[in-house]
C-alpha positions as CSV (number, residue, x, y, z in Angstrom):
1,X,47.0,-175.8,-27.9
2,X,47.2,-171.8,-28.0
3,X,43.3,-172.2,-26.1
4,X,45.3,-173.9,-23.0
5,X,47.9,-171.6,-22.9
6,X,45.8,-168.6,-23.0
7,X,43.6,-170.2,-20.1
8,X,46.6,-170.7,-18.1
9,X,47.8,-167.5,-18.3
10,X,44.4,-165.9,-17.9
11,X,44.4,-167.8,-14.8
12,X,47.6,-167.3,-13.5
13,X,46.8,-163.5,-14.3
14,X,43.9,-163.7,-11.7
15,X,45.3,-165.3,-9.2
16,X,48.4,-162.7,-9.0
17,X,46.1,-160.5,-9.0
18,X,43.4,-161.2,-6.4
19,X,47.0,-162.3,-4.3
20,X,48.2,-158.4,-4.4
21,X,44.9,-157.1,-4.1
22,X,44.1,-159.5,-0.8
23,X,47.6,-159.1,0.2
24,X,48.0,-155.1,0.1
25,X,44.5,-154.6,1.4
26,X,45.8,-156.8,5.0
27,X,48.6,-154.2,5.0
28,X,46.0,-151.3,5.0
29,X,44.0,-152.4,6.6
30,X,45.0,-155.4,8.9
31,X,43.2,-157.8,7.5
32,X,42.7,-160.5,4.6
33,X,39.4,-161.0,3.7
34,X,37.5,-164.1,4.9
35,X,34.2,-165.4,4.0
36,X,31.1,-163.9,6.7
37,X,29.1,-167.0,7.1
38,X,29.4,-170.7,6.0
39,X,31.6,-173.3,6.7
40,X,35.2,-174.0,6.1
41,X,35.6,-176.7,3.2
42,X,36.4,-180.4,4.7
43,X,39.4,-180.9,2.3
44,X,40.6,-177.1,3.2
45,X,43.6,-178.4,5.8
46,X,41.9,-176.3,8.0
47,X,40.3,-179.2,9.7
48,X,40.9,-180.1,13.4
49,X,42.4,-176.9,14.0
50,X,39.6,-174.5,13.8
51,X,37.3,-176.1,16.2
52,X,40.1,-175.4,18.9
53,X,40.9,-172.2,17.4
54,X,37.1,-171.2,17.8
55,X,37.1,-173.0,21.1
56,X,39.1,-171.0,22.9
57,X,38.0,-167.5,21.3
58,X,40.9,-167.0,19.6
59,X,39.0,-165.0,16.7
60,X,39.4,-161.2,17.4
61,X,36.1,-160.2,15.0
């Protein structure tokens, strides 16, 4: 049981990390970063959305 908890927290650790790094990083700079090629996951929520979004133009890059 002290495994899982150490994984947890490990975890947790990482995520609050990457979180303030992504987040302060988008203050500096202005913005989070995304991935530069690829697809957006299926499952992501990001679904019908995007293809408007991208539609339209609406990406400033």
């Amino acid at each position: 049981m002290p495994h899982i908890r150490r994984i947890i927290i490990g975890l947790s650790l990482l995520q609050a990390f990457w979180m303030t790094f992504d987040g302060t990083r988008a203050l500096i700079i202005g913005d989070y970063l995304t991935p530069k090629s690829g697809r957006m996951p299926t499952g992501s929520g990001h679904g019908r959305g995007w293809s408007l979004h991208w539609a339209l133009n609406l990406d400033r890059h």
